[in-house]
MARLUM-936186 format. One record per residue (C-alpha): x, y, z; residue in one letter. Coordinates in steps of 0.5 Angstrom, whole numbers, plus 500, padded with zeros to 3 digits. Each point is the difference from the previous one (the first is absolute). Layout:
// MARLUM-936186
+-----+-----+-----+------+
:  xx :  yy :  zz : rest :
+-----+-----+-----+------+
:   X :   Y :   Z :    a :
...
+-----+-----+-----+------+
This chain:
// MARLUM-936186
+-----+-----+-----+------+
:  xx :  yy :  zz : rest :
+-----+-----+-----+------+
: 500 : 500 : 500 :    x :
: 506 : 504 : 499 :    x :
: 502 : 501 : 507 :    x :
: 507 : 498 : 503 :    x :
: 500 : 494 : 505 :    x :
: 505 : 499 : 504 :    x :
: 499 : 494 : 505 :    x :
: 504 : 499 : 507 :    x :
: 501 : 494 : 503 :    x :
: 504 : 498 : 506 :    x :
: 507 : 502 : 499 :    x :
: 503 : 505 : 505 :    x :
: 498 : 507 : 497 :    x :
: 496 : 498 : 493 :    x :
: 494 : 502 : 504 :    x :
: 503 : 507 : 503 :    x :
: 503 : 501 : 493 :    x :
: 493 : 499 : 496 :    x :
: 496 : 504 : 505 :    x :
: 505 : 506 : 500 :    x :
: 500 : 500 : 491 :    x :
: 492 : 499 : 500 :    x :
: 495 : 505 : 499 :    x :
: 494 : 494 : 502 :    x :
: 501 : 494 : 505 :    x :
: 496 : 494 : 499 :    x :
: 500 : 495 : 507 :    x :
: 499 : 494 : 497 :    x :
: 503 : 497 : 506 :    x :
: 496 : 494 : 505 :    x :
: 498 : 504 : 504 :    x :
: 501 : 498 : 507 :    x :
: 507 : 503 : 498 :    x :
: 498 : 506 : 496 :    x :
: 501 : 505 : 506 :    x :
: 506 : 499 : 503 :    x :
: 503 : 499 : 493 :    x :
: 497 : 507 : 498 :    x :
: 502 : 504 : 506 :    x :
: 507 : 497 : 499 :    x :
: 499 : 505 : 494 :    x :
: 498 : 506 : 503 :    x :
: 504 : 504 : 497 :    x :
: 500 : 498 : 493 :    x :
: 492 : 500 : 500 :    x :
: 501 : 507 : 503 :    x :
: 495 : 504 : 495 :    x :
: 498 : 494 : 495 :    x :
: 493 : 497 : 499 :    x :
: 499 : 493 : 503 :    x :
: 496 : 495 : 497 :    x :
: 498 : 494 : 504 :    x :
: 497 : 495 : 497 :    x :
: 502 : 495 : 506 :    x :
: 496 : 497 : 505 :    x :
: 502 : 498 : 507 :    x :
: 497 : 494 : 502 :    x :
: 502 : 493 : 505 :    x :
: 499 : 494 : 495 :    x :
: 496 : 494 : 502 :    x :
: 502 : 494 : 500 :    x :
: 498 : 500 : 493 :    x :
: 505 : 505 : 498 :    x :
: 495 : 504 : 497 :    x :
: 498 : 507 : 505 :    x :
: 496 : 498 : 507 :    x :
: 502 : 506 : 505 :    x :
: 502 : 508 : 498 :    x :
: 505 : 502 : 504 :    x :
: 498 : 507 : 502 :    x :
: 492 : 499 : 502 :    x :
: 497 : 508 : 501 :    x :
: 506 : 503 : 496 :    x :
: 503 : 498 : 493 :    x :
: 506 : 498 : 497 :    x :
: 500 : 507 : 496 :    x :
: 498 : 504 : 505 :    x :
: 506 : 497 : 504 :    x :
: 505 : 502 : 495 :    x :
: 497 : 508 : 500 :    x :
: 501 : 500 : 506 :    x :
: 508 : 496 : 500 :    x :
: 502 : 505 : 493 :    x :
: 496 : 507 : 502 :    x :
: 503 : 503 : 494 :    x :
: 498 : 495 : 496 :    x :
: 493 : 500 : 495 :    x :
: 498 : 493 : 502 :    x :
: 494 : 498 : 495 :    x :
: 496 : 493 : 501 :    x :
: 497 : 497 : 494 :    x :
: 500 : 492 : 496 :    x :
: 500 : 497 : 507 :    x :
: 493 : 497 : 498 :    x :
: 502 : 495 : 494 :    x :
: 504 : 495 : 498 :    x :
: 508 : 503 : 498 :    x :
: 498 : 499 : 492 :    x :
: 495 : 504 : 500 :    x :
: 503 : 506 : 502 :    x :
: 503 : 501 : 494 :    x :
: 495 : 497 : 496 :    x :
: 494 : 502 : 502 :    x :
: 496 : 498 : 493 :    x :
: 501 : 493 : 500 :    x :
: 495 : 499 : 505 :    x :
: 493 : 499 : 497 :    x :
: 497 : 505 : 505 :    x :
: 503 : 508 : 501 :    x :
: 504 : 499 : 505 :    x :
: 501 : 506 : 507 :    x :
: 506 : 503 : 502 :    x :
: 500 : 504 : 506 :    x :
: 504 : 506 : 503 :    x :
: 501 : 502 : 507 :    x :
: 505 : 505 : 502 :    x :
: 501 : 507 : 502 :    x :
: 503 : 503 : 495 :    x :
: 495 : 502 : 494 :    x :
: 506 : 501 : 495 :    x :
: 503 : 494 : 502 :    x :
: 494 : 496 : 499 :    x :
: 499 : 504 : 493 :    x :
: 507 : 498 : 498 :    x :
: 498 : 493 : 502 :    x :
: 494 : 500 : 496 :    x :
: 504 : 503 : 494 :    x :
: 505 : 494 : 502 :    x :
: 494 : 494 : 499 :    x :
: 497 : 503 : 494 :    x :
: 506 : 498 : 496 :    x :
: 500 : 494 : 503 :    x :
: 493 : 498 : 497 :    x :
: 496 : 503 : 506 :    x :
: 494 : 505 : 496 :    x :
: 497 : 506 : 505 :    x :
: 494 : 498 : 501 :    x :
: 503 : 493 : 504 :    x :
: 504 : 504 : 505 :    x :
: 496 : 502 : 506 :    x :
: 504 : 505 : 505 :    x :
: 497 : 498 : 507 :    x :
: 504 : 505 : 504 :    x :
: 505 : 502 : 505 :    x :
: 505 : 494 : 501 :    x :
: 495 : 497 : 506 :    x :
: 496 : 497 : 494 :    x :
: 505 : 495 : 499 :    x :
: 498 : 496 : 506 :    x :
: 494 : 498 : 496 :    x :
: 504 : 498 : 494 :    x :
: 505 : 496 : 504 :    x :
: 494 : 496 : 504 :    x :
: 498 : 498 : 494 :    x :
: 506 : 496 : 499 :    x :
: 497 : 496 : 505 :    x :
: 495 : 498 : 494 :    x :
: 504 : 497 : 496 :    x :
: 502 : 494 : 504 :    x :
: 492 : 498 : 498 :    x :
: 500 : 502 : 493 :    x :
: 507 : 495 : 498 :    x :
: 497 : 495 : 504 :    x :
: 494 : 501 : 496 :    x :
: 501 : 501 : 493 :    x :
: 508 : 498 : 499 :    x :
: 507 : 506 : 500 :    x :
: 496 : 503 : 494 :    x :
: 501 : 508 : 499 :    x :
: 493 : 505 : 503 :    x :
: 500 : 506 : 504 :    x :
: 495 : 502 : 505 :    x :
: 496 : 506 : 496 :    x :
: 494 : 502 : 502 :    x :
: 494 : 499 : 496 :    x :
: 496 : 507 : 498 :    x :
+-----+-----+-----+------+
């Protein structure tokens, strides 16, 4: 889509190294380590957008999610709070990982929402999933980065979607 892509992994300072050359950082990490990872990042993240696509769970025996690791709060909120300097937005929590970047697949139009603080880094994420096949009209804001604690619990849906229909690409939407 046009957008340089740079991806860290667990060698010392690659993550400090992308973070500090990027305009945008995506968490994709598990999210049960996603903050401690990201405040390491502080500095590097000081005045960047953060999209967090993460959820913070406890698995089930299963492996599949069974428990959210901040009950009452979020995982996004909890990174806000960590990296105050930070535009953390939430969205694409609410669906299986091939269709944040290929929404049109699915048979229905799919939803992603959007909780954060900031309007303009909302606005650039919005312009974000738009290259990546997201139309206007699927993206919902839902506000302050407090709404993610909806989207994140829904995570706890999912387990009973798999078991139900197999590891199949959907999105939780919203029918209108």
């Amino acid at each position: 889509a046009g957008h340089e892509v740079r991806v860290a992994d667990r060698t010392p300072g690659a993550a400090a190294e992308a973070a500090r050359t990027a305009q945008i950082v995506i968490n994709a990490t598990p999210g049960a380590g996603s903050l401690d990872r990201l405040a390491a990042l502080r500095e590097e993240l000081r005045g960047k957008i953060l999209i967090d696509v993460s959820n913070a769970t406890v698995d089930g025996p299963d492996g599949l999610p069974a428990a959210l690791i901040y009950p009452g709060s979020s995982l996004a909120e909890q990174l806000q709070e960590a990296l105050p300097e930070t535009r953390v937005v939430k969205t694409l929590n609410t669906m299986l990982f091939p269709v944040m970047t290929a929404p049109a697949t699915l048979t229905q139009t799919p939803e992603a929402f959007l909780s954060g603080e900031d309007r303009q880094a909302k606005q650039t994420v919005r312009e974000v999933l738009s290259t990546l096949g997201w139309r206007s009209e699927w993206i919902t804001d839902l506000g302050g980065i407090h709404t993610a604690r909806a989207t994140e619990a829904a995570i706890l849906f999912v387990p009973h979607i798999i078991r139900s229909n197999g590891l199949a690409p959907f999105a939780i939407t919203i029918a209108r």
